[in-house]
KERODREN-690202 format. One record per residue: residue in three letters; x, y, z of N, C-alpha, C, O in turn. Coordinates in steps of 0.02 Angstrom, whole numbers, padded with zeros to 5 digits. Layout:
<rec 'ALA', <X, Y, Z>, <X, Y, Z>, <X, Y, Z>, <X, Y, Z>>;
...
END
This chain:
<rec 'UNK', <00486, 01925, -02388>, <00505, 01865, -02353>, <00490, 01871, -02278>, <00465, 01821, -02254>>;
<rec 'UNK', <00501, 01928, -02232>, <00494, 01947, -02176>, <00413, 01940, -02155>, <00391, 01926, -02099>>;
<rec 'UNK', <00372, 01953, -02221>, <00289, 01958, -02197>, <00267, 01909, -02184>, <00221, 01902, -02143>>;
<rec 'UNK', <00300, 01853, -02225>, <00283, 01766, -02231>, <00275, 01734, -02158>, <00236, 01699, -02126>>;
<rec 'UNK', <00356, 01778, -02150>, <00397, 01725, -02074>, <00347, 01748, -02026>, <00329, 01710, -01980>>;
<rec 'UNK', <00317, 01818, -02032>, <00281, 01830, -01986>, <00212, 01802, -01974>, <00182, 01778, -01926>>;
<rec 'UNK', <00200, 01814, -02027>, <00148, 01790, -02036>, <00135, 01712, -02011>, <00097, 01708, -01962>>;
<rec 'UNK', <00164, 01642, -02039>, <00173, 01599, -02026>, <00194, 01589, -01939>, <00187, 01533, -01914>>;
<rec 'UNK', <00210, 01626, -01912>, <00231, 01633, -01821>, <00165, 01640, -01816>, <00131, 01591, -01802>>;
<rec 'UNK', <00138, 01700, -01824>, <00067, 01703, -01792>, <-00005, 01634, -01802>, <-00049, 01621, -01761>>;
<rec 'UNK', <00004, 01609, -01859>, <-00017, 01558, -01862>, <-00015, 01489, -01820>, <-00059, 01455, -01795>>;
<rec 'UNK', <00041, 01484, -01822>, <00097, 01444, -01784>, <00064, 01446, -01696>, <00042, 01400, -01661>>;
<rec 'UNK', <00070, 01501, -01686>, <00028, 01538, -01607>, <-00045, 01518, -01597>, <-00074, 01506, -01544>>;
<rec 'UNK', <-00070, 01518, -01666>, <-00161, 01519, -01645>, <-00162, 01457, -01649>, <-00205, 01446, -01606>>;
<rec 'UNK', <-00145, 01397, -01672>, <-00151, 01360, -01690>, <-00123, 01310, -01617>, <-00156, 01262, -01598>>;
<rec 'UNK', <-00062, 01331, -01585>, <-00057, 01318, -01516>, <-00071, 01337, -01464>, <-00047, 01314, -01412>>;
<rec 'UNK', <-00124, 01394, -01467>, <-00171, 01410, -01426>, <-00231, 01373, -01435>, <-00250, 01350, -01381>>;
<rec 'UNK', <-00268, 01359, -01482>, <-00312, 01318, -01506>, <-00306, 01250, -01468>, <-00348, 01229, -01427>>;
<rec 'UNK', <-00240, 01213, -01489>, <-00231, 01139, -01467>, <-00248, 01155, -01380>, <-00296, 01125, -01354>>;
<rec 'UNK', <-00203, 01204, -01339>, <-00195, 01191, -01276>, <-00273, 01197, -01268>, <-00303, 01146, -01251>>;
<rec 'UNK', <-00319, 01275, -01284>, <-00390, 01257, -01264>, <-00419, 01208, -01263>, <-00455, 01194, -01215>>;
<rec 'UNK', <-00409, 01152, -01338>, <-00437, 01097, -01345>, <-00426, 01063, -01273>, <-00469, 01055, -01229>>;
<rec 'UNK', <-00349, 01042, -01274>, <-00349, 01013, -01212>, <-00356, 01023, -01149>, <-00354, 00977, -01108>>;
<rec 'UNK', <-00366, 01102, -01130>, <-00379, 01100, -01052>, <-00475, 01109, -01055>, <-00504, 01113, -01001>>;
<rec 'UNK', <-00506, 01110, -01106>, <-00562, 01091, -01099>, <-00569, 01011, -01088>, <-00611, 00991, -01047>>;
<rec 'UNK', <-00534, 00972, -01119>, <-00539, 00900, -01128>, <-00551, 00888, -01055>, <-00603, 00872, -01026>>;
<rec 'UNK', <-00464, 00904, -01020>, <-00468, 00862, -00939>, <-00508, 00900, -00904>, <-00525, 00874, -00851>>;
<rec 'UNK', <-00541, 00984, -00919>, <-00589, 00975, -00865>, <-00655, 00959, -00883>, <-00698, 00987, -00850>>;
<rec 'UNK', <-00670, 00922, -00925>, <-00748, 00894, -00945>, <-00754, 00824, -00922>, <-00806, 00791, -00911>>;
<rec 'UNK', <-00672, 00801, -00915>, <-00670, 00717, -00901>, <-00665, 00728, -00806>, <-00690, 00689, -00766>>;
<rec 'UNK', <-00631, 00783, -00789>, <-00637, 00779, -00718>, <-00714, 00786, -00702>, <-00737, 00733, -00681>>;
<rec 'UNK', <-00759, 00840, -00706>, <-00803, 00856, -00709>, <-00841, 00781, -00698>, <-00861, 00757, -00645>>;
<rec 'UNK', <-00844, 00754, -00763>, <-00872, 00677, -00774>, <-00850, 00655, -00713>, <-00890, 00661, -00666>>;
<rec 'UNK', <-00794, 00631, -00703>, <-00788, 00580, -00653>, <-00805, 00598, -00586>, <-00809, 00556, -00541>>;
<rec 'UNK', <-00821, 00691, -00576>, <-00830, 00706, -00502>, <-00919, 00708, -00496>, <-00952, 00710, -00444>>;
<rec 'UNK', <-00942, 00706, -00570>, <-01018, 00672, -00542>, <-01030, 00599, -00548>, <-01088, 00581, -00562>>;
<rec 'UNK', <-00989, 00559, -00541>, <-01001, 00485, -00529>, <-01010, 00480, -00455>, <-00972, 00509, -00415>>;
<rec 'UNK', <-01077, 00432, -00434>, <-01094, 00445, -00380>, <-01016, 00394, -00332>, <-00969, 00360, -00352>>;
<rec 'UNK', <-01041, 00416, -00264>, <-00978, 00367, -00220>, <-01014, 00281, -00239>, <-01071, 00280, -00263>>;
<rec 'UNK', <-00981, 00224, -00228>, <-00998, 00173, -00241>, <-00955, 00109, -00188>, <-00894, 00120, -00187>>;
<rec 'UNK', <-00970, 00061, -00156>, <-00927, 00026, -00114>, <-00934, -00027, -00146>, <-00974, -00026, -00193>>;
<rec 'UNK', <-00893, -00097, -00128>, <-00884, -00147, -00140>, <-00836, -00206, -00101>, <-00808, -00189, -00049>>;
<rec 'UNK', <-00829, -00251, -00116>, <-00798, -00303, -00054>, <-00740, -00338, -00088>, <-00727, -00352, -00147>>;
<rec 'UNK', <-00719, -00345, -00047>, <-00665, -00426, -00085>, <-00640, -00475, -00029>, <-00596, -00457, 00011>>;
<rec 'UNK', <-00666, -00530, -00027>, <-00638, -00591, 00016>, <-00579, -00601, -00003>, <-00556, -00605, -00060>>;
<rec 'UNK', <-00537, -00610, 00079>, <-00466, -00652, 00053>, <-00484, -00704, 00085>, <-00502, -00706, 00144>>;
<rec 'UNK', <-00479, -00761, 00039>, <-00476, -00827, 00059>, <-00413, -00841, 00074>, <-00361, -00814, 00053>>;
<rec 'UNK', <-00424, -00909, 00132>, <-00340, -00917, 00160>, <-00297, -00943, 00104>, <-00300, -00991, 00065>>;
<rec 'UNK', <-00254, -00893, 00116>, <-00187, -00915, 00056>, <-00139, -00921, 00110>, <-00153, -00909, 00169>>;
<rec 'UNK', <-00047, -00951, 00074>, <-00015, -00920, 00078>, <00054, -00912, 00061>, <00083, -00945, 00017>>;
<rec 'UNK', <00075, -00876, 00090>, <00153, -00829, 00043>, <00221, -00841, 00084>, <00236, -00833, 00143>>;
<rec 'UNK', <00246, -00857, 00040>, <00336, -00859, 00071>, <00388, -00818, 00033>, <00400, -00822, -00027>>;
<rec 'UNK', <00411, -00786, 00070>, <00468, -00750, 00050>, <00535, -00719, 00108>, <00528, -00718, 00169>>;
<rec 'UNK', <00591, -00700, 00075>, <00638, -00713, 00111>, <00646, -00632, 00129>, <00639, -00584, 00091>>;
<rec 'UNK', <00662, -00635, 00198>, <00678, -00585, 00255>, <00738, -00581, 00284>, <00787, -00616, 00268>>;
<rec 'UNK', <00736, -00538, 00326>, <00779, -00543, 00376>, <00762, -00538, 00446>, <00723, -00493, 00462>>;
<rec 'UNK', <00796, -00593, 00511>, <00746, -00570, 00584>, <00784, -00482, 00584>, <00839, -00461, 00565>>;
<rec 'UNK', <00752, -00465, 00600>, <00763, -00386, 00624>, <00824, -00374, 00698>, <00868, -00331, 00704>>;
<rec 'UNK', <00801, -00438, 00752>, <00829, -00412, 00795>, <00909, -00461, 00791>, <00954, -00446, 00830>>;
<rec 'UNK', <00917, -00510, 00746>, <00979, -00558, 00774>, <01017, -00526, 00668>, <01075, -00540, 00653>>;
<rec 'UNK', <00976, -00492, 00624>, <01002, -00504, 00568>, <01013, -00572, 00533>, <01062, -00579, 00496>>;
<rec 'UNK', <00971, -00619, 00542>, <00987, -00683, 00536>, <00928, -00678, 00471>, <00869, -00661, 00479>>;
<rec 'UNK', <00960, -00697, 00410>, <00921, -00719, 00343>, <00884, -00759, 00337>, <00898, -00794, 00386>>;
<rec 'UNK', <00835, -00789, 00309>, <00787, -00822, 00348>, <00728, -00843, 00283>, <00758, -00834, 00230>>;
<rec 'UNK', <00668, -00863, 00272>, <00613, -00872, 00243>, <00551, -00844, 00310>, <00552, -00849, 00372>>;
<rec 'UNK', <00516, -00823, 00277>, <00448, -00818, 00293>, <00395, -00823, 00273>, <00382, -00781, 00230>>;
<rec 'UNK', <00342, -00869, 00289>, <00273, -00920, 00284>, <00239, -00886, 00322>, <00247, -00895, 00383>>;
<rec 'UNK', <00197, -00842, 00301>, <00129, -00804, 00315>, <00056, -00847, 00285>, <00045, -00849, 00224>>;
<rec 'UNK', <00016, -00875, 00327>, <-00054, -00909, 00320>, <-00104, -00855, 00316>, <-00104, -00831, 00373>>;
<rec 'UNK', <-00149, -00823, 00279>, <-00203, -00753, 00296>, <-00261, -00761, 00266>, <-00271, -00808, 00226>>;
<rec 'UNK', <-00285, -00739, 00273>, <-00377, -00729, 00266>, <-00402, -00669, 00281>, <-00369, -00635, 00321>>;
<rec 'UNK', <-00464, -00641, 00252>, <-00470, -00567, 00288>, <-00532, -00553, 00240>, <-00564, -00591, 00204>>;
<rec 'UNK', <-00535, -00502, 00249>, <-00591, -00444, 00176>, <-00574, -00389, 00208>, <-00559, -00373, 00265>>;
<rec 'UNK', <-00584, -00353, 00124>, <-00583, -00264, 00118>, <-00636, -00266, 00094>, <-00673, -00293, 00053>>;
<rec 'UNK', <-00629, -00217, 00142>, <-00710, -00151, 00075>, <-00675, -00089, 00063>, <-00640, -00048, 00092>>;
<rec 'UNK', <-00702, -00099, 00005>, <-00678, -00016, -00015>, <-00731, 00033, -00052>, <-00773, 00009, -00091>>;
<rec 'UNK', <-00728, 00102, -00038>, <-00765, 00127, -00058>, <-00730, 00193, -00102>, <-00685, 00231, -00083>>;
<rec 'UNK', <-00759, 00192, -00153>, <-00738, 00225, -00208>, <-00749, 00299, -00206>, <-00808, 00316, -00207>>;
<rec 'UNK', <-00700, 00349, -00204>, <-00708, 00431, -00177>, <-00726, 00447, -00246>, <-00735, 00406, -00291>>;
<rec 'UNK', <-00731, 00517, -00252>, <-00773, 00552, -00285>, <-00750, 00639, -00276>, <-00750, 00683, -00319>>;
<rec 'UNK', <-00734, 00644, -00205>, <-00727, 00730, -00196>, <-00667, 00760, -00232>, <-00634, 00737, -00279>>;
<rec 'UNK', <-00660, 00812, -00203>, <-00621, 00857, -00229>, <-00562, 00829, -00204>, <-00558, 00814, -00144>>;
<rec 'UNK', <-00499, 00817, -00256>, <-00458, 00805, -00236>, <-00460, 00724, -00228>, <-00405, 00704, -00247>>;
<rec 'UNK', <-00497, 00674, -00210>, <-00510, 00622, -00226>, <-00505, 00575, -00276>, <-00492, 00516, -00267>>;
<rec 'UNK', <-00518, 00605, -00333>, <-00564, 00556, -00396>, <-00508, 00514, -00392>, <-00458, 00541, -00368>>;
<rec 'UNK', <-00501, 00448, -00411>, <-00449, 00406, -00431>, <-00421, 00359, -00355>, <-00374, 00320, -00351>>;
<rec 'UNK', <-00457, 00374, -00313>, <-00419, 00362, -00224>, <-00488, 00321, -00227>, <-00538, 00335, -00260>>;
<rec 'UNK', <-00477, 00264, -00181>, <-00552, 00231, -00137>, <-00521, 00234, -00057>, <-00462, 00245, -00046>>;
<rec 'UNK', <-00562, 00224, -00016>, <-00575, 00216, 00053>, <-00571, 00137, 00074>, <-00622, 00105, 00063>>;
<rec 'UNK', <-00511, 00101, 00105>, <-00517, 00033, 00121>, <-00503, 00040, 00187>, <-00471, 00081, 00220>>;
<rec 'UNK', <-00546, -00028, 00201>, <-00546, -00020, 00267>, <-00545, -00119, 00285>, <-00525, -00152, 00237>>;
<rec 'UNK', <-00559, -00145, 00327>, <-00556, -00228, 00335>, <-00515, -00259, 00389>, <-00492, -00223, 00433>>;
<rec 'UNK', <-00504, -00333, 00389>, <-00463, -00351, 00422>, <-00441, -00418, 00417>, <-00471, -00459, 00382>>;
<rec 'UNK', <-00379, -00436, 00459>, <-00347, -00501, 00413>, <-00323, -00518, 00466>, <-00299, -00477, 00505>>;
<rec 'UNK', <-00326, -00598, 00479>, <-00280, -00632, 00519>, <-00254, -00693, 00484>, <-00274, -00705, 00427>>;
<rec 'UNK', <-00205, -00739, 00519>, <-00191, -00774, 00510>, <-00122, -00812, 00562>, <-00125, -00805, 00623>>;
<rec 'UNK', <-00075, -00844, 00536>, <00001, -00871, 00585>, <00052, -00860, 00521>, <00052, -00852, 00460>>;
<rec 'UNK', <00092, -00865, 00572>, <00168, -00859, 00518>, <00208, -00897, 00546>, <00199, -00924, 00600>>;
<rec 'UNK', <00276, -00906, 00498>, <00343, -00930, 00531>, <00396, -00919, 00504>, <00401, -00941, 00447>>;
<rec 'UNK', <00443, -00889, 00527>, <00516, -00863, 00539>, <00528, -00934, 00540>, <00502, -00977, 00575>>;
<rec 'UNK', <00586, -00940, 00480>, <00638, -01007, 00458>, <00685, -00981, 00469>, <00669, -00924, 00452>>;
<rec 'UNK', <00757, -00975, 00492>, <00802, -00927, 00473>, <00868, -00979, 00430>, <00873, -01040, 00441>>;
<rec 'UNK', <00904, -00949, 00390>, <00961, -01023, 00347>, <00998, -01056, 00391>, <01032, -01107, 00382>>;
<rec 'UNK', <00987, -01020, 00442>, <01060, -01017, 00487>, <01022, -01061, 00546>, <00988, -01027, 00585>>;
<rec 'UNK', <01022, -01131, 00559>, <01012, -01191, 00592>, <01023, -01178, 00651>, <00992, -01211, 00693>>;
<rec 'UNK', <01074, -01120, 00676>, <01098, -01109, 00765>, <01043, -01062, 00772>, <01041, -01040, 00829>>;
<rec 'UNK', <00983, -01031, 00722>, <00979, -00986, 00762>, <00905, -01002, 00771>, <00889, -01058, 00750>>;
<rec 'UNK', <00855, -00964, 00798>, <00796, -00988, 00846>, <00747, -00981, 00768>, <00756, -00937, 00726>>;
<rec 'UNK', <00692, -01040, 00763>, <00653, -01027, 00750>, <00557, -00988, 00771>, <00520, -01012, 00813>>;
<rec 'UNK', <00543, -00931, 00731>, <00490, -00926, 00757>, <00420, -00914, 00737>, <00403, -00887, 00684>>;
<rec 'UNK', <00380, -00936, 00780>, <00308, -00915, 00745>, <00249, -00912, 00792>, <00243, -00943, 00845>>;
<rec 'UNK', <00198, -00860, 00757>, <00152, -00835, 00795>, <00086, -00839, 00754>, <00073, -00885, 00714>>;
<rec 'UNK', <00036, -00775, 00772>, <-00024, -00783, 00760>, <-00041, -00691, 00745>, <-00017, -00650, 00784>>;
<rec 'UNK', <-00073, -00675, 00699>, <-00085, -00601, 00689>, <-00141, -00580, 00682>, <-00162, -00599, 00627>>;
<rec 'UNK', <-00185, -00543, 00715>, <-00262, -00504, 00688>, <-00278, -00421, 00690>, <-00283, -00386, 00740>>;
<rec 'UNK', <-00280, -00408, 00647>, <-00287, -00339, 00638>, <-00348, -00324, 00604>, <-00378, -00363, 00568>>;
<rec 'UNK', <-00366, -00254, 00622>, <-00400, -00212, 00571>, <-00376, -00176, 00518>, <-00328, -00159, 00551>>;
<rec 'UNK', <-00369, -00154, 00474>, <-00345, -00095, 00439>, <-00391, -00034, 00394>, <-00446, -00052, 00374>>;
<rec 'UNK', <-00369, 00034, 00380>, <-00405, 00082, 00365>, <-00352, 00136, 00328>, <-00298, 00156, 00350>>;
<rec 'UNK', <-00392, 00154, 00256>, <-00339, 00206, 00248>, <-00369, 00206, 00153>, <-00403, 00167, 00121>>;
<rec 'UNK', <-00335, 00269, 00137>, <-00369, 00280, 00055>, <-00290, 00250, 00019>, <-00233, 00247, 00042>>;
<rec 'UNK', <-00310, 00237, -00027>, <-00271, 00229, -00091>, <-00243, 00261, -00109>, <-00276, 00312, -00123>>;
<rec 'UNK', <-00162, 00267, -00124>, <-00143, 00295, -00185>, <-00166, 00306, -00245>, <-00168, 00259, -00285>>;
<rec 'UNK', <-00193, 00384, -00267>, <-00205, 00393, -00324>, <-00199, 00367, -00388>, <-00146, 00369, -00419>>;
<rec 'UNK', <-00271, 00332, -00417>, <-00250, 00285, -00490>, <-00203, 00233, -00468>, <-00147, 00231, -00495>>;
<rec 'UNK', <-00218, 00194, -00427>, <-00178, 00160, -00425>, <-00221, 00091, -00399>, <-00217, 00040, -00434>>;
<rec 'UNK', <-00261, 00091, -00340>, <-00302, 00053, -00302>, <-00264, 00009, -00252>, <-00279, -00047, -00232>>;
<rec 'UNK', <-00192, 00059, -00230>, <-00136, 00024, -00179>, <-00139, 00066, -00145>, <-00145, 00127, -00153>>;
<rec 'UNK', <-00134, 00016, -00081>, <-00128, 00051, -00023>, <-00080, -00008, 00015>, <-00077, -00068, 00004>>;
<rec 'UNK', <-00043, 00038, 00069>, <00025, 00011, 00108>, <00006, 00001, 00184>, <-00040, 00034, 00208>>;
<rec 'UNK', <00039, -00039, 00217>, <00030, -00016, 00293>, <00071, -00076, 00300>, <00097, -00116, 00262>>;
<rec 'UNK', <00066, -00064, 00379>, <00114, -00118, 00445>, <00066, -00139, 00473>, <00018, -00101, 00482>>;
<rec 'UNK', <00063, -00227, 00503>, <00043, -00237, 00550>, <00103, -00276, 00614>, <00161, -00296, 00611>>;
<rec 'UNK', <00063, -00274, 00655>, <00102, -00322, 00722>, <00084, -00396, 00709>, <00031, -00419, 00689>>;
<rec 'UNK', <00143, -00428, 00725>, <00147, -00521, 00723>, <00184, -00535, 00793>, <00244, -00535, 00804>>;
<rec 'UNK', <00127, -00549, 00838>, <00165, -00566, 00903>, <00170, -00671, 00885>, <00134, -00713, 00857>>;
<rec 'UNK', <00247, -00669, 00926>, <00246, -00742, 00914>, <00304, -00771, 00975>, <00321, -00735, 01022>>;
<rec 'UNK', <00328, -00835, 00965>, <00398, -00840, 01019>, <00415, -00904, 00987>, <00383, -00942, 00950>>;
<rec 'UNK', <00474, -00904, 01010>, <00539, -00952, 01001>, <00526, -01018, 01002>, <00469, -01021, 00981>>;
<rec 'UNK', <00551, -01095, 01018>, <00566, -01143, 01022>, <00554, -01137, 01082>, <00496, -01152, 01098>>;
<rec 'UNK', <00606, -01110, 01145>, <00602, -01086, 01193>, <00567, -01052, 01233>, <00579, -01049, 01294>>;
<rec 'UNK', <00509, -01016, 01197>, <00443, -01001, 01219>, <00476, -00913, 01231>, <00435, -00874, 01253>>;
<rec 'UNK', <00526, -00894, 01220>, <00528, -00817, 01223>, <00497, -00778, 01192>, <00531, -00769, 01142>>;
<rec 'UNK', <00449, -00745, 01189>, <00414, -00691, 01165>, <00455, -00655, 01093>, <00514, -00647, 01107>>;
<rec 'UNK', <00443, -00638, 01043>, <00468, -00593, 00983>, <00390, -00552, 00939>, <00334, -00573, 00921>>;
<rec 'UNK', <00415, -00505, 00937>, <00345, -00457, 00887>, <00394, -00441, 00844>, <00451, -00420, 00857>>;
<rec 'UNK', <00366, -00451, 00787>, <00376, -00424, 00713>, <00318, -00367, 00699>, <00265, -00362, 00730>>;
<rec 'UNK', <00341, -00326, 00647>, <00308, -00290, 00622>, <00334, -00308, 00536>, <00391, -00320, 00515>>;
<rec 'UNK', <00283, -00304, 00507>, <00276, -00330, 00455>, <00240, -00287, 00393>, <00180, -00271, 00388>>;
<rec 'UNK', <00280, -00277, 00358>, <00250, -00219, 00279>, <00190, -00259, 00256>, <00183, -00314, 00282>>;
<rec 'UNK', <00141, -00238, 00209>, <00091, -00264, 00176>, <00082, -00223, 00110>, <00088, -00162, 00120>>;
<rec 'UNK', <00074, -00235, 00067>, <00045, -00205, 00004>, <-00020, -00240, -00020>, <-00028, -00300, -00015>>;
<rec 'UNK', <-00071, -00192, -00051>, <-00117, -00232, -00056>, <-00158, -00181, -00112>, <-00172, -00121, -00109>>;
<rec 'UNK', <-00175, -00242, -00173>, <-00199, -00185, -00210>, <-00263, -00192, -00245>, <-00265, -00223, -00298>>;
<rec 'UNK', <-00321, -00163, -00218>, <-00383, -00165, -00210>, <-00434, -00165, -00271>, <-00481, -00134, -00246>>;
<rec 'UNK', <-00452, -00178, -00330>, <-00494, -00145, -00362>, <-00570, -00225, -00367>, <-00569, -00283, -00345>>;
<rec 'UNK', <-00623, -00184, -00405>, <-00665, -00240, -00425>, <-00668, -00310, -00460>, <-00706, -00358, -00458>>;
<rec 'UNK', <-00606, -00292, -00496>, <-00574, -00347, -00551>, <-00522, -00402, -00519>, <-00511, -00461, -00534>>;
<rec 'UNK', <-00482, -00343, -00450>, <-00456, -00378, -00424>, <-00424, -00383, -00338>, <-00446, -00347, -00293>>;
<rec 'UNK', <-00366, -00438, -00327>, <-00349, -00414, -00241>, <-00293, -00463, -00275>, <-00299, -00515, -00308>>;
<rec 'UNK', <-00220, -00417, -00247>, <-00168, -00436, -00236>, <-00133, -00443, -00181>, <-00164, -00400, -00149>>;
<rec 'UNK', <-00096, -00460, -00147>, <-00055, -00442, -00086>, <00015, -00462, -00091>, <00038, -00512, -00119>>;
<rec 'UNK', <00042, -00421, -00065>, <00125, -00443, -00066>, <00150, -00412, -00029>, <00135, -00352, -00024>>;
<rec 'UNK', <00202, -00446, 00018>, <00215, -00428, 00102>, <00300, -00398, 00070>, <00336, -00410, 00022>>;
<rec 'UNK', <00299, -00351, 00135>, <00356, -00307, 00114>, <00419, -00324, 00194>, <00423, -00376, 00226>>;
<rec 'UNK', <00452, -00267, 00201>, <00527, -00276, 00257>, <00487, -00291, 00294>, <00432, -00263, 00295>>;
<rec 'UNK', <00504, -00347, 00341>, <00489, -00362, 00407>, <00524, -00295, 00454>, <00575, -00273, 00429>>;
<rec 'UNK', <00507, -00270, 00502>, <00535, -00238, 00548>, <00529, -00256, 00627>, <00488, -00296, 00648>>;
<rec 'UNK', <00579, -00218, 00669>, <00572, -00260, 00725>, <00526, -00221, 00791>, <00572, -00190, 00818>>;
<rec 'UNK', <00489, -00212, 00815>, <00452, -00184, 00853>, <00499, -00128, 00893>, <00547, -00145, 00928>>;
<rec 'UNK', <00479, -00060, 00884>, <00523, -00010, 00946>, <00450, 00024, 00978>, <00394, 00044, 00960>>;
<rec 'UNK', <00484, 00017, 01027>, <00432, 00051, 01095>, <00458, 00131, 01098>, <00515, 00152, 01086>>;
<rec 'UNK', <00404, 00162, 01114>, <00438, 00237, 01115>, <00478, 00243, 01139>, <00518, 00281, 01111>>;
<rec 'UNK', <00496, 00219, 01196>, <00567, 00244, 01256>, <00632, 00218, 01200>, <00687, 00245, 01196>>;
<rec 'UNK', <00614, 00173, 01170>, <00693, 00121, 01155>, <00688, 00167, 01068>, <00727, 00141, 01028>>;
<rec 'UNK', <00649, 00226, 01039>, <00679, 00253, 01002>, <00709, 00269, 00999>, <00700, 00312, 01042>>;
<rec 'UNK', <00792, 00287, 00966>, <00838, 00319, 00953>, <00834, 00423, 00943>, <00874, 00468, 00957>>;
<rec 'UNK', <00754, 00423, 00911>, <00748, 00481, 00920>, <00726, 00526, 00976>, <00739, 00586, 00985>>;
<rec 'UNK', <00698, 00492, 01004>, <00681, 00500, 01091>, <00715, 00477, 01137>, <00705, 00419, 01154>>;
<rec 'UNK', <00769, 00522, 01171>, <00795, 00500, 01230>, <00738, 00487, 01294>, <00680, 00507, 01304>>;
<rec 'UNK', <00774, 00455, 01322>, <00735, 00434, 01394>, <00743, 00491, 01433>, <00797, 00520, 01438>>;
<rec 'UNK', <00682, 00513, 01466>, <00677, 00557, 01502>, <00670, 00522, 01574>, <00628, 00484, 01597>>;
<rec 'UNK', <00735, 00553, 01603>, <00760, 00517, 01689>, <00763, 00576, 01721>, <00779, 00579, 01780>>;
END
């Protein structure tokens, strides 16, 4: 009975040595593959759309809607190196106006105008990539306010999504909390 059990273990062993070879030959024949696919670029127009969703102003905490108008193009270019495969290279730029509604009737409405560039690779397998831009704008009253504003944006040939993330409120280096002022 003992020769069986043993027997049957060692089997048991080759047989899951076998599978794992199978499979670490598999992913490196498919990496392999995908690291001789040559690099490749491509475009995507954003035609003017646009998006509303609810925020908060940053500097008064006042709840609010926000109406972003945009337009733009990416290009992206599809990596390949080491450490790469699955990442592209985007790069482009987008402008458009916005407007700060806030629920709250006492408090200031606002809106501006935004143009940027942007640059940066993708999250792996994914074809998303994140960033901030600046939204300079002003009040009723004509007072000056900059927003900084999240973006998500997710890039491939098939497709272009966007969906705007926390508004934040502009800090200047001096007025960081983590940097005292040097007097």
């Amino acid at each position: 009975m003992l020769m069986i059990s043993q027997r049957a273990a060692r089997l048991s062993y080759s047989i899951i040595c076998a599978a794992f070879t199978f499979v670490a030959l598999t992913i490196a024949t498919s990496v392999q593959v995908q690291a001789q696919e040559p690099e490749y670029t491509f475009s995507k127009d954003v035609p003017q759309q646009t998006a509303t969703f609810l925020t908060i102003n940053p500097y008064t905490k006042a709840s609010g809607s926000m109406t972003i108008t945009f337009s733009g193009v990416f290009q992206a270019k599809r990596l390949n190196g080491f450490r790469q495969i699955g990442t592209s290279y985007i790069s482009g730029d987008q402008n458009g106006t916005f407007v700060f509604a806030p629920d709250d009737p006492s408090q200031p409405t606002i809106s501006g105008k935004f143009r940027f560039g942007l640059s940066g690779e993708t999250y792996p397998q994914t074809d998303t990539i994140d960033f901030y831009f600046k939204m300079d704008g002003t009040t009723q009253d004509g007072s000056p306010v900059t927003f900084i504003q999240g973006e998500q944006a997710v890039v491939s040939e098939g497709a272009l999504v966007i969906t705007f993330g926390k508004t934040r409120r502009l800090v200047l280096e001096n007025d960081s909390p983590d940097k005292p002022n040097d007097r």
